[in-house]
C-alpha positions as CSV (number, residue, x, y, z in Angstrom):
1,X,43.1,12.1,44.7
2,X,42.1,8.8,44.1
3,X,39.7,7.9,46.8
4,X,38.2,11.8,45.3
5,X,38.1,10.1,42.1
6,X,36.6,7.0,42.8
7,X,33.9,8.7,44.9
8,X,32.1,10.5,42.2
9,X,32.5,7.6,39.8
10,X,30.6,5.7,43.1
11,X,28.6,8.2,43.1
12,X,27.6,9.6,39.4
13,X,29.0,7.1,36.9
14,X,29.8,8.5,33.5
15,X,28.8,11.8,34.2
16,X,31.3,11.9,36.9
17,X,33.8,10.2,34.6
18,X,33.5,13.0,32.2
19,X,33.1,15.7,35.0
20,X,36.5,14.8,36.2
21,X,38.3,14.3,32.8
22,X,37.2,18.2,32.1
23,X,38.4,19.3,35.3
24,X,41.3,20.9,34.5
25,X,40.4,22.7,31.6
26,X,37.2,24.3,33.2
27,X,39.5,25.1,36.3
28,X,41.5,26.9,33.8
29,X,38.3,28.6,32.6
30,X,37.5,29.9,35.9
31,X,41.0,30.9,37.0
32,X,40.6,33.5,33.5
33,X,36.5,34.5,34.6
34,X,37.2,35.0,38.3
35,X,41.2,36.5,38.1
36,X,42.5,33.3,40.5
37,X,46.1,32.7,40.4
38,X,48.2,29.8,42.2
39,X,45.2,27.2,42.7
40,X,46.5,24.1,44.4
41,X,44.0,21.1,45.7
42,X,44.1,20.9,48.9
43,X,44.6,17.9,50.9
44,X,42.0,14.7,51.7
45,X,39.6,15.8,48.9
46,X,36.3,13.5,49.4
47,X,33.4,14.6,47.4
48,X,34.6,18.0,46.0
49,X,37.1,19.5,44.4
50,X,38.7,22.0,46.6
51,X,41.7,24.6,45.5
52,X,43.0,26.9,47.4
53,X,44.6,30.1,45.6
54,X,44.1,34.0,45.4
55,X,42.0,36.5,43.8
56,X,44.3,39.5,43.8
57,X,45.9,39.8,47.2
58,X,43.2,38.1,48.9
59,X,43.4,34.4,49.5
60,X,40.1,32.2,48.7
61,X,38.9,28.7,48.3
62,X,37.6,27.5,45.4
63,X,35.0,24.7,45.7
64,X,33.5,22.8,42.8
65,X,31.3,19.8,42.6
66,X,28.6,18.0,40.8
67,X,25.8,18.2,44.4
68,X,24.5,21.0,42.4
69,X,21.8,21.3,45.4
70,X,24.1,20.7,48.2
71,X,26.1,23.7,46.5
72,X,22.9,25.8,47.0
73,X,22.4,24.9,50.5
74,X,25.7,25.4,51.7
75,X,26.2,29.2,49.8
76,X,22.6,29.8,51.4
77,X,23.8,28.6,54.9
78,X,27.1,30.3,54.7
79,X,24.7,34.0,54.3
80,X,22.2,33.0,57.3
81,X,25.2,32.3,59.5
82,X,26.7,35.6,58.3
83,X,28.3,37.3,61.7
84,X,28.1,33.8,63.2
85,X,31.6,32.0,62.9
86,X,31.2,31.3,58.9
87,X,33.3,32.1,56.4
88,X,32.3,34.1,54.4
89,X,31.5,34.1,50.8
90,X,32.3,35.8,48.0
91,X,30.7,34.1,44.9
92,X,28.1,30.9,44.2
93,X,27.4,29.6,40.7
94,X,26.5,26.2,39.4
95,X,28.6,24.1,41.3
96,X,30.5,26.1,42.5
97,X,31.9,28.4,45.6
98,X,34.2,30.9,45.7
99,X,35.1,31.4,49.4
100,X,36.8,33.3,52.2
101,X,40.1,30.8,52.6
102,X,41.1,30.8,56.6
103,X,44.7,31.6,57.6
104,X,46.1,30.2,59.6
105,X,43.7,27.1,58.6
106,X,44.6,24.2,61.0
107,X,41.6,22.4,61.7
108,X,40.7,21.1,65.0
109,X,41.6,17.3,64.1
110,X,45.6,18.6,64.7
111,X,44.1,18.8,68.8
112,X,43.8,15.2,68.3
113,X,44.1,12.9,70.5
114,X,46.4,15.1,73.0
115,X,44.4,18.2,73.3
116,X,41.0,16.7,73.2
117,X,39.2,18.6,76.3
118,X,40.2,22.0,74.4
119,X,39.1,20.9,71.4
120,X,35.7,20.0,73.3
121,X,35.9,23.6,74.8
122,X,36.5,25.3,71.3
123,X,33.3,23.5,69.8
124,X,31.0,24.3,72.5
125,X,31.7,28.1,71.7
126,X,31.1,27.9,68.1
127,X,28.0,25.7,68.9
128,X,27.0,28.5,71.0
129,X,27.9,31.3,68.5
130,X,26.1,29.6,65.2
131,X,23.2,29.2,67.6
132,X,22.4,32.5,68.1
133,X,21.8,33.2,64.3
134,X,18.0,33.8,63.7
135,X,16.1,31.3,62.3
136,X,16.2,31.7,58.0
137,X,13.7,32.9,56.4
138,X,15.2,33.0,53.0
139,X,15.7,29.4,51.9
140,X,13.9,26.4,52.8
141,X,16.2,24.5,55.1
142,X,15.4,20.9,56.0
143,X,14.6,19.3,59.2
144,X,16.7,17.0,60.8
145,X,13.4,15.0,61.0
146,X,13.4,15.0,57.0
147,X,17.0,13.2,57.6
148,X,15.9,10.7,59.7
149,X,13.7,8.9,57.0
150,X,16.2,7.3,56.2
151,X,15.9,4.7,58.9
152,X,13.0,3.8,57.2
153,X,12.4,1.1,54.7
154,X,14.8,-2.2,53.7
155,X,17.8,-1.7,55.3
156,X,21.4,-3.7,55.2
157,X,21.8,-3.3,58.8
158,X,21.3,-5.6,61.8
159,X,17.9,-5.6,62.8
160,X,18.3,-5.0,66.2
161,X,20.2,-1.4,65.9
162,X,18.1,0.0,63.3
163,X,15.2,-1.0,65.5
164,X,16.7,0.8,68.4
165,X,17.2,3.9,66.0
166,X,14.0,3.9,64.9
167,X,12.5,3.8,68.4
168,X,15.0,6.5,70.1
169,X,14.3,8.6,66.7
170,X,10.3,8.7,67.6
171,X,11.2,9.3,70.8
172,X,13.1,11.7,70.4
173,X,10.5,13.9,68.0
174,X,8.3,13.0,70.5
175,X,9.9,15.3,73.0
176,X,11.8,17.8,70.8
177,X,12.5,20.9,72.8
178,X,12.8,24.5,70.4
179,X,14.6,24.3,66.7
180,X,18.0,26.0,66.5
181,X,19.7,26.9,62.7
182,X,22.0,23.8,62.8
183,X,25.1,23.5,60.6
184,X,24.1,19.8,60.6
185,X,28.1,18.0,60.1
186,X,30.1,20.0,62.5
187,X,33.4,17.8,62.7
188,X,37.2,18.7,63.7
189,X,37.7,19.1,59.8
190,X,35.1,22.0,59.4
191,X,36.1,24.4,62.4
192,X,39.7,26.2,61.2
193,X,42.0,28.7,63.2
194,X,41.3,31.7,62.2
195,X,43.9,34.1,63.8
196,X,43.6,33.7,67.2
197,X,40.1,32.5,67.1
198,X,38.4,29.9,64.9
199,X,36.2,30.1,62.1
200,X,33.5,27.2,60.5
201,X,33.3,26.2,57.1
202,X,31.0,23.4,55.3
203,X,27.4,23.9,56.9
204,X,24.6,21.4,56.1
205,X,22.1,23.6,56.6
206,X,19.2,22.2,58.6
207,X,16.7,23.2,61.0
208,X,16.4,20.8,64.7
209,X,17.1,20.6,67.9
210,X,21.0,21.9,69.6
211,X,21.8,18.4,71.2
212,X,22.0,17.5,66.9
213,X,24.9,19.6,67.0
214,X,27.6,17.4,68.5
215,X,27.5,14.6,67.5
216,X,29.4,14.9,64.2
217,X,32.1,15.9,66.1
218,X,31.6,13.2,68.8
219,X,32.3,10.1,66.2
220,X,35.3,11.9,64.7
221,X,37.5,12.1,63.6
222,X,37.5,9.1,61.0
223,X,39.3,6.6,61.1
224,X,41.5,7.9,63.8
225,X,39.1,8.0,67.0
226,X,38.2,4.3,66.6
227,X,42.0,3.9,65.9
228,X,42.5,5.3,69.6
229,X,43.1,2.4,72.2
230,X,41.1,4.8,74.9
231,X,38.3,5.4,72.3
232,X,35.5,4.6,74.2
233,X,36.2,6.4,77.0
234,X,37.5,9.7,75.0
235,X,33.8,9.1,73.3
236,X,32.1,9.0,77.2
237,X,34.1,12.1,78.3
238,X,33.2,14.1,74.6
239,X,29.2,13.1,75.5
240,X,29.8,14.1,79.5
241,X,31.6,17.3,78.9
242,X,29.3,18.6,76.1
243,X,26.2,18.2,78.4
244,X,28.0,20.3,80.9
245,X,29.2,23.5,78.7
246,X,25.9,23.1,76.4
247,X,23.7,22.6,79.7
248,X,21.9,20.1,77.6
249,X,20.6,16.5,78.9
250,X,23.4,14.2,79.1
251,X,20.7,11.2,78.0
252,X,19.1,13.1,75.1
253,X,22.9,14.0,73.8
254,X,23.7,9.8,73.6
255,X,20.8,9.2,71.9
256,X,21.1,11.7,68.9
257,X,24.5,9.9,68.9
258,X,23.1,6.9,67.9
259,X,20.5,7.3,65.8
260,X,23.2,10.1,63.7
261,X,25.6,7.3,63.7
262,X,23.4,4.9,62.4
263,X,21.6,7.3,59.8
264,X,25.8,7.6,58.7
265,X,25.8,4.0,58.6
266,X,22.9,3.9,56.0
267,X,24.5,7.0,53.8
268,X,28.1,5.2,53.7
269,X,26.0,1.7,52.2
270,X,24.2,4.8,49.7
271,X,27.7,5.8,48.4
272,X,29.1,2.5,48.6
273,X,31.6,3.2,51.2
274,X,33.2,0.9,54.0
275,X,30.5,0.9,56.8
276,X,32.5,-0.9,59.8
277,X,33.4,2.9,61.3
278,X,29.9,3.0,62.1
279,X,29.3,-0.3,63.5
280,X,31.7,-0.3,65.7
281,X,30.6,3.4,67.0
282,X,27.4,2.2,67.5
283,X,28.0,-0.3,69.7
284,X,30.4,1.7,71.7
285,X,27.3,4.3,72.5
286,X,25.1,1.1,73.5
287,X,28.1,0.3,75.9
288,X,28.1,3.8,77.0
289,X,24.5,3.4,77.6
290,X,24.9,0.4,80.0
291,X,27.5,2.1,82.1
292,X,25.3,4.8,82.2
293,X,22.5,3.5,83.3
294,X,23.7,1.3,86.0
């Protein structure tokens, strides 16, 4: 709860002072408008405050936050990738989502590090699934280009990497093969067991190119991977294995690596978070790169 705290006080200062010290009495509020009972935040809150609870019978997730946009784009996601691995949801206000909560729930981080091929193997199918949505028509998703101006301008980074992101970026749009509807941050936290299968929650919404898709998932989870004596070569076999089930270029799947990690990199200095996670990932993937290409 404190690291939830302190982030939207990094974040949005005395609004998000005041936004938190109202918190419960307008979660109160809403248990009375939406008939929730037994709301409970769950565990490792970040950047939203999450509850999980029931509306009648039926268990839900309540999801409140101050990225009044972000809110959008995810409720507008969730309905595009209707029939497509999402959960689903049941009602979107201001700030707020009122969602389909996922029982059993364990998320795919639990596979880690001792189950990590399945993991792998569970990801490529929902990559595949959320793929085959159609392309929305209804809300104007970014492009992962959009997210990659970021790189540009005065940057607290070493010279030499943001240089090499910038030039595998451009290279990159260059040669961009057909757009996909991406969920744009699928890591092990946002793909849950859902019965015997497994369901996604937390989509970006964005619009790019499928080799996008893994990398989220390929620099997670956080802190643990990095934690992992064997981390670079669990990060080699994630980057290998992916190219094979996605039949994607093995090359092309490295380098969105990079430049994702090192657009992360610039977010964390943003919100005025610890940045050394993404450092060190970065120069794993240049290692990878040497071995590689020998």
């Amino acid at each position: 709860m404190k690291i939830f705290e302190q982030n939207i006080i990094n974040l949005y200062g005395e609004i998000g002072r005041q936004w938190l010290d109202h918190l419960p009495n307008y979660v109160a509020q809403l248990a009375n408008t939406y008939g929730l009972s037994n709301l409970k935040a769950v565990n490792n809150l970040s950047y939203n405050y999450v509850l999980s609870g029931f509306q009648e019978a039926q268990p839900i997730i309540l999801k409140l936050g101050l990225d009044i946009d972000g809110f959008k784009r995810e409720a507008a996601a969730l309905m595009a990738f209707e029939g497509f691995g999402v959960v689903q949801i049941f009602s979107e206000n201001t700030g707020l989502l009122l969602l389909e909560c996922v029982v059993p729930g364990m998320s795919l981080k639990s596979y880690f590090p001792e189950k990590d091929d399945e993991a792998i193997n569970i990801t490529a199918k929902v990559i595949k699934r959320l793929h085959k949505a159609p392309m929305p028509s209804t809300y104007a998703f970014p492009h992962i280009k959009d997210w990659l101006t970021t790189l540009d301008g005065d940057l607290k980074i070493p010279v030499q990497t943001l240089q090499k992101a910038r030039e595998i970026r451009d290279k990159l749009l260059r040669t961009a093969i057909p757009d996909v509807f991406l969920h744009g941050d699928l890591h092990h936290d946002n793909i849950l067991q859902n019965g015997e299968g497994w369901l996604v929650i937390d989509p970006k919404g964005v619009i790019g190119e499928p080799a996008y898709e893994v990398a989220a998932f390929i620099r997670n989870p956080i802190p643990e991977l990095l934690n992992h004596a064997d981390a670079p070569n669990i990060i080699h076999n994630r980057v290998t294995r992916f190219a094979e089930l996605l039949k994607l270029p093995l090359q092309r799947i490295l380098d969105r690596c990079f430049v994702q990690t090192v657009v992360a990199w610039v977010w964390a200095i943003e919100d005025g978070c610890d940045t050394n996670y993404f450092e060190r990932t970065t120069r794993i993937l240049v290692d990878i790169q040497r071995l590689i290409s020998r």
